[in-house]
Legacy VTK file of the C-alpha trace (Angstrom):
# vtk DataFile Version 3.0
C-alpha trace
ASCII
DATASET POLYDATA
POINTS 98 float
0.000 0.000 0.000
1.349 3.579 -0.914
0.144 7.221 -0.178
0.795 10.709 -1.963
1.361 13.936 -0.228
-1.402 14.558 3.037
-1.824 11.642 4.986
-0.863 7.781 5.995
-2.400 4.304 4.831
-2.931 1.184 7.177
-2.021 -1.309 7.319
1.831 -0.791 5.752
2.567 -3.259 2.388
3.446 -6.875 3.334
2.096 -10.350 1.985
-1.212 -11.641 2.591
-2.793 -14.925 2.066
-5.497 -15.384 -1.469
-8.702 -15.276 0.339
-7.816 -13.659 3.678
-9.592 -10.066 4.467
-7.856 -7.084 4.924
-9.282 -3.739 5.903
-7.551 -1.112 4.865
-7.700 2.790 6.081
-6.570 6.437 4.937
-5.964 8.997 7.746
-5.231 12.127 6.390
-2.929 15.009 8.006
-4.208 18.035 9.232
-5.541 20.287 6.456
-6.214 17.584 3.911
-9.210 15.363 3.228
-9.275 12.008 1.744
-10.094 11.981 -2.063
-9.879 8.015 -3.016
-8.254 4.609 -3.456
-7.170 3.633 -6.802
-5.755 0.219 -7.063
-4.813 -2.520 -9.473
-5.048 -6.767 -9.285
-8.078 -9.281 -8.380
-9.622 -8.525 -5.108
-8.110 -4.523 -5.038
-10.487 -1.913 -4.418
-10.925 1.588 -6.343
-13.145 4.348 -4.771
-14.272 6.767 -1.802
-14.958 4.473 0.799
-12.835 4.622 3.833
-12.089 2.665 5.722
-12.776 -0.625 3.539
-12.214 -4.119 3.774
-11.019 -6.050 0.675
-10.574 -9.820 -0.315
-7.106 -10.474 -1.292
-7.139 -12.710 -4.505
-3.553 -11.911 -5.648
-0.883 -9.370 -5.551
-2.436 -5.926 -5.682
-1.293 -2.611 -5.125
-3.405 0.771 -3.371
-2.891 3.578 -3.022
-4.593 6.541 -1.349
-5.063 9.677 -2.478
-5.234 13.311 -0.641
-6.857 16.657 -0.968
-5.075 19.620 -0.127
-7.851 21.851 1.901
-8.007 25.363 0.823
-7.406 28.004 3.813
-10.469 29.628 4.513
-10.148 33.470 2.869
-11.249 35.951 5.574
-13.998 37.933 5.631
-13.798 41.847 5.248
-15.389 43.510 8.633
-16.896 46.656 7.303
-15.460 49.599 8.783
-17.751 52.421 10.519
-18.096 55.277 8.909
-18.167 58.039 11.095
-20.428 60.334 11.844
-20.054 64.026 10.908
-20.373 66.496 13.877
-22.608 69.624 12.956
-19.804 72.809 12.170
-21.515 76.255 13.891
-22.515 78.771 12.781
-22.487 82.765 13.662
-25.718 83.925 14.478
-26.368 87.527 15.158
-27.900 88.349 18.407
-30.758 91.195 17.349
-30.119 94.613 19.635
-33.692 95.405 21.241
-34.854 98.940 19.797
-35.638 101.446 22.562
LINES 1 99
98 0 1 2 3 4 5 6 7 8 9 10 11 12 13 14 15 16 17 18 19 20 21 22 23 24 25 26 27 28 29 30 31 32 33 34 35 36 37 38 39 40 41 42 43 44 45 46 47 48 49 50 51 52 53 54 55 56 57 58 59 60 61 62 63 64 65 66 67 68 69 70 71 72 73 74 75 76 77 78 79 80 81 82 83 84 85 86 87 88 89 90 91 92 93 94 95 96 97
């Protein structure tokens, strides 16, 4: 079993008997998402199901496959606009008339 870039596969490559069951599992690494297996030889699996078990029926091969996450883009905070304060004015006092 083999991985690319973002994450780990269980169990590691070794021989198996025809016939025996094997489950096998992709854990990927923080900020990446599983994507799929893709695999080759009687009894591999191909597809988004994780974990799985297969039936060995010969030499195979799997790998797993990884999605980089995007990083989320932040959100603009709208800034206050701010209020304008009144300018005064002159105002002319009237003189009282006798």
């Amino acid at each position: 079993m083999s991985h690319r870039i973002g994450g780990s596969v269980s169990p590691t490559s070794g021989w198996r008997a025809s016939g025996s069951t094997v489950s096998i599992s992709a854990k990927p690494a923080s900020g990446y998402s599983f994507t799929n297996w893709t695999a080759s030889g009687t009894g591999s699996f191909s597809g988004a199901s994780n974990p799985i078990s297969i039936t060995m029926g010969g030499p195979i091969t799997e790998t797993a496959t990884f999605t980089h996450n995007p990083s989320p883009t932040p959100t603009p905070t709208a800034t206050p606009t701010p209020t304008p304060t009144p300018t005064p004015t002159d105002t002319t006092t009237p003189t009282p008339t006798p």
